[in-house]
C-alpha positions in Angstrom: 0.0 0.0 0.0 2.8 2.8 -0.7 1.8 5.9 -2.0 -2.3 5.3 -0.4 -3.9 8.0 1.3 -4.0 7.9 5.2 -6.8 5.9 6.1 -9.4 8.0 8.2 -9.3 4.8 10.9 -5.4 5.9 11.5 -5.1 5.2 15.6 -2.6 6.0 18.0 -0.3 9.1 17.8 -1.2 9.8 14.6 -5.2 9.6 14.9 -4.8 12.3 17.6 -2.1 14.7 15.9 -5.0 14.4 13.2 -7.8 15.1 15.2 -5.9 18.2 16.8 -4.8 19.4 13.9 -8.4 19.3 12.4 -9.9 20.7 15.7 -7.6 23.6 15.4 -8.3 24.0 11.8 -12.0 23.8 12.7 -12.0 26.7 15.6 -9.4 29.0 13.5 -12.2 28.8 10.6 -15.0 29.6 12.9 -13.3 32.0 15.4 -12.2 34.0 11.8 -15.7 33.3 10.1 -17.6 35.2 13.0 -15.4 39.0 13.7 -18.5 40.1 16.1 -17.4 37.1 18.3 -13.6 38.2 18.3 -15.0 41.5 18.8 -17.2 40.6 21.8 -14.4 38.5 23.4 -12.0 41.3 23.1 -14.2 43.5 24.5 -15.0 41.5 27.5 -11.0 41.2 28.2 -11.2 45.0 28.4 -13.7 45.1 30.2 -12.3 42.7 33.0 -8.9 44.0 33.0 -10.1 47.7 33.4 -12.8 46.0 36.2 -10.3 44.4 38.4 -7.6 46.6 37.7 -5.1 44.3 35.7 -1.7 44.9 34.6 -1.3 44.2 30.6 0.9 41.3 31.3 -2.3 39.4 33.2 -3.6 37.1 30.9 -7.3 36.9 30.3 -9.3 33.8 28.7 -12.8 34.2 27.8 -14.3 31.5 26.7 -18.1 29.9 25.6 -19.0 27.0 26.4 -22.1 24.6 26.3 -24.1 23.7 28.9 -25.5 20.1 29.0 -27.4 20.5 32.3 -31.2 20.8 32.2 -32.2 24.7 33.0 -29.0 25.7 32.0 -28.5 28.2 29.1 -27.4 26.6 26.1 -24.0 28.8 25.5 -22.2 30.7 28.6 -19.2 32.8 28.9 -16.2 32.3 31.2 -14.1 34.2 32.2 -10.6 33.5 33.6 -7.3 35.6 34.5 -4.5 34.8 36.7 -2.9 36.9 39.3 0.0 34.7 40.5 1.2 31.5 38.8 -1.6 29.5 41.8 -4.1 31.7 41.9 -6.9 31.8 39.5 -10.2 34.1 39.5 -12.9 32.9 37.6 -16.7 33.7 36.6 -19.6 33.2 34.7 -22.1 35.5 32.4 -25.1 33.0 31.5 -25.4 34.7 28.0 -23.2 34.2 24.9 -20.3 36.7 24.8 -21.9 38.7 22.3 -24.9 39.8 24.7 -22.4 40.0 27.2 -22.4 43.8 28.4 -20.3 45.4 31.0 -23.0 45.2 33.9 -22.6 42.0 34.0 -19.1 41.1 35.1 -18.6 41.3 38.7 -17.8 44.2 40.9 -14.5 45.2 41.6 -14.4 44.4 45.0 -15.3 40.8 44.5 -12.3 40.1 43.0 -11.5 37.7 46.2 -14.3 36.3 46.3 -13.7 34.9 42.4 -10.6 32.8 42.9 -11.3 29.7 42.1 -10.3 26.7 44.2 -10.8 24.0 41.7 -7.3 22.9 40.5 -8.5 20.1 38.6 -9.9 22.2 35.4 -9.7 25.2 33.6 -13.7 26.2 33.4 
């Protein structure tokens, strides 16, 4: 079989360097088929780093994801940023982060009270 295509049953390393690079492919083509989204997203970093007072170097990660849980909205928005290498603060707008609007992020002064103590996932 020289010279054959790659089977689409190719297992092991390979199967998942393919279904990463695919995945990736997949969420660059959507991220760049849908600029209100980017938009939205960079707007809601602003938003929290002006909020809580961040420094430019904090990084933010803002991020929708699907809820599977009965009564829960079908996309939400997380939002995550890091302000030491072990301490992570973390919330949730239950809206899409194109409806998200500045109101809805947390005060200021609960920026304690958003660390998260889960280390075992991002979100």
């Amino acid at each position: 079989m020289t010279g054959a295509a790659t089977p689409p049953y190719v297992t092991g390393d390979r199967f998942r360097l393919r279904c990463r690079r695919d995945w990736f492919k997949i969420m660059l083509k959507t991220a760049a088929s849908k600029p209100e989204h980017l938009a939205a997203v960079r707007q809601v970093k602003a938003w929290t780093r002006e909020r809580f007072a961040l420094a430019d170097d904090v990084a933010i990660m803002v991020s929708e994801i699907a809820c599977g849980l009965p009564g829960c909205p079908p996309l939400e928005t997380v939002v995550a940023f890091w302000t030491a290498p072990d301490r992570r603060h973390q919330f949730k707008v239950f809206k899409r982060a194109v409806e998200v609007r500045e109101d809805d992020l947390p005060p200021s002064w609960m920026k304690n009270a958003i660390i998260s103590d889960d280390d075992t996932s991002c979100c």
